[in-house]
Steps between C-alpha positions, in 0.01 A plus 500: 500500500201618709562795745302567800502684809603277781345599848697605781428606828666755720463879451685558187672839444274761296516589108811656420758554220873533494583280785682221516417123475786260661526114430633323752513123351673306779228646783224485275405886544419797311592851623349830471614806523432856472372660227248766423123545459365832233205459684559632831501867531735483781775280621532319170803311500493216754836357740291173557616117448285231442575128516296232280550180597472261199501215669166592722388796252522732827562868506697618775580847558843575622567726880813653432713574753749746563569770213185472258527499144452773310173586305670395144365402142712375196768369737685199461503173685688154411529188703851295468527179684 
């Protein structure tokens, strides 16, 4: 098995640790959220989503709408279908 890093395009979310990483199978999408970053002096832990789209290896950054995640790290997230 050969590993590589596939190229996507999109603005993808910045380095961070302690978020979470959803697998939607049936949509074909990957989902980031939240999470932390030690090297930030300020405003550390993020309330962000991201969106990769495995299908066209696009980054999409969620707009949330109406009450805004908190700024969380080591939280949990599951999908059920």
């Amino acid at each position: 098995m050969k590993l590589s890093n596939a190229e996507t395009t999109g603005q993808p979310p910045c380095p961070r640790l302690m978020h979470t990483m959803t697998l939607f199978m049936e949509l074909g999408m990957i989902v980031i959220a939240g999470g932390k970053n030690d090297n930030m002096r300020e405003n550390s832990f993020f309330n962000d989503m991201f969106v990769l789209d495995l299908y066209k290896l696009q980054w999409i950054g969620v707009n949330q709408m109406g009450d805004y995640l908190e700024p969380r790290a080591a939280h949990l997230a599951s999908a059920y279908s």
